[in-house]
C-alpha positions as CSV (number, residue, x, y, z in Angstrom):
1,X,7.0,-16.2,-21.7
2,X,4.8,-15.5,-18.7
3,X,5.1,-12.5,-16.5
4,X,6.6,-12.6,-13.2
5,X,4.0,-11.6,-10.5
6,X,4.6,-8.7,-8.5
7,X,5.0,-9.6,-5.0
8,X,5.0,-6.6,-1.8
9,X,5.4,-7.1,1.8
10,X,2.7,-6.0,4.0
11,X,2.8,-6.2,8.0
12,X,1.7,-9.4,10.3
13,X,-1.0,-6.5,11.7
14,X,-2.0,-5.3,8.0
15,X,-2.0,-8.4,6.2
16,X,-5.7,-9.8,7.8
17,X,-7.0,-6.2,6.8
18,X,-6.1,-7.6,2.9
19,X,-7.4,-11.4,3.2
20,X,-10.8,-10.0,4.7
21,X,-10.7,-6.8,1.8
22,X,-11.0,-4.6,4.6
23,X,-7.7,-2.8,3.0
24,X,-7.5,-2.0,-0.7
25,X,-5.2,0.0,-1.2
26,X,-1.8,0.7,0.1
27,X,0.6,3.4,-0.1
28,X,4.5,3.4,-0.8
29,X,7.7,5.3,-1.2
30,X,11.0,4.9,-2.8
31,X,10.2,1.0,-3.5
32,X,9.5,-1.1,-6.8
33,X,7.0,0.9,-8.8
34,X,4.1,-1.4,-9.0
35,X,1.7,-1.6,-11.9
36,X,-1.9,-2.9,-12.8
37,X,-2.3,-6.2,-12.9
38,X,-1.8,-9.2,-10.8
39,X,-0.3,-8.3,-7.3
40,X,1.0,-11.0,-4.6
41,X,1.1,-9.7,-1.1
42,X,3.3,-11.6,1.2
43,X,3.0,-11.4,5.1
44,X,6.1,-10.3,6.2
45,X,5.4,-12.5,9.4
46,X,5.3,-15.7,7.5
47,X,6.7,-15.7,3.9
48,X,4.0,-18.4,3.5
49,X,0.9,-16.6,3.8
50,X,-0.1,-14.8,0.7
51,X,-3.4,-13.7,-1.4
52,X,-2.9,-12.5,-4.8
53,X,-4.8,-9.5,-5.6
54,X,-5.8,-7.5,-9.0
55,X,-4.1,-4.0,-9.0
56,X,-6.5,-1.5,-11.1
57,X,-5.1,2.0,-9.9
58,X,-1.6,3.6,-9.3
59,X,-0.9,7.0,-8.5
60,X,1.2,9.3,-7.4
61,X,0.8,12.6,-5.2
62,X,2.5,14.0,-2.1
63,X,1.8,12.0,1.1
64,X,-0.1,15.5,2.1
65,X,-2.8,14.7,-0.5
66,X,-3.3,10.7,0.0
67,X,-5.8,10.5,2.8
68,X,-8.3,13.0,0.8
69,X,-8.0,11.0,-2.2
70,X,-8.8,7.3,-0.2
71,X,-11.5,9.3,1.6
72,X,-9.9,9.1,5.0
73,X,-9.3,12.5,5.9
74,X,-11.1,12.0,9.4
75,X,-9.0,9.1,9.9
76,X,-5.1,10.4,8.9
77,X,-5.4,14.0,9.4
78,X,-1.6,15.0,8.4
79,X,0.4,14.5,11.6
80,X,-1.2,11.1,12.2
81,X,0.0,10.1,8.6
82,X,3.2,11.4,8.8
83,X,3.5,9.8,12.0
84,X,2.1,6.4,10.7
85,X,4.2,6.0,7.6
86,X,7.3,7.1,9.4
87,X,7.3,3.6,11.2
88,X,8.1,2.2,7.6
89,X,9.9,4.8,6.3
90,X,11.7,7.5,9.0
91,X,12.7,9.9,6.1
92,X,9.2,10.5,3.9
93,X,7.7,13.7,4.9
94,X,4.2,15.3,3.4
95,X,5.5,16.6,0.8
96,X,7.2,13.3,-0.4
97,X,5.8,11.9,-3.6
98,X,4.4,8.3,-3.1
99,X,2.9,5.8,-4.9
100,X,-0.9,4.7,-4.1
101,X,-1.5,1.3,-5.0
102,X,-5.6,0.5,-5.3
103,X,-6.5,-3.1,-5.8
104,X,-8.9,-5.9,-5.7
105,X,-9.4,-8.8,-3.8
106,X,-10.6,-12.0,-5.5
């Protein structure tokens, strides 16, 4: 019996960032733990634009910790994190343990 692929969301202003592999990785909280393997992203624009991706890494860490460990601390210094993931999820805070999803694209 084959395995279902994994599908996530990702926003209409993200989901160019993924076709291009300008973004690979993405980071989660409180959602379906994803796992390594095959990964379909889906635009949450248009349900009929995807890309399937190859997920190699998951971890998880406080938010606090996630922009040292995708080497963008210049870019999401803590308050511009918090402030970024709080559009998608108004409760996390940097202490909140999330899962970082690293992948591939094809």
């Amino acid at each position: 019996m084959a395995k279902r692929i994994q599908t996530l969301g990702v926003v209409d202003r993200l989901f160019p960032q993924v076709l291009s592999g300008e973004k690979r990785s993405t980071i989660r909280w409180k959602e379906n733990q994803i796992t390594i393997g095959p990964l379909r992203f889906v635009c949450d624009g248009d349900q009929q634009q995807t890309v399937d991706v190859e997920v190699f890494r998951c971890t998880h860490m406080p938010l606090s910790e996630v922009a040292s460990f995708v080497g963008k601390t210049d870019e999401w210094p803590d308050q511009i994190m918090l402030e970024g993931m709080r559009e998608h999820y108004p409760e996390i805070k940097l202490s909140s343990i999330v899962q970082v999803i690293e992948y591939r694209v094809p």
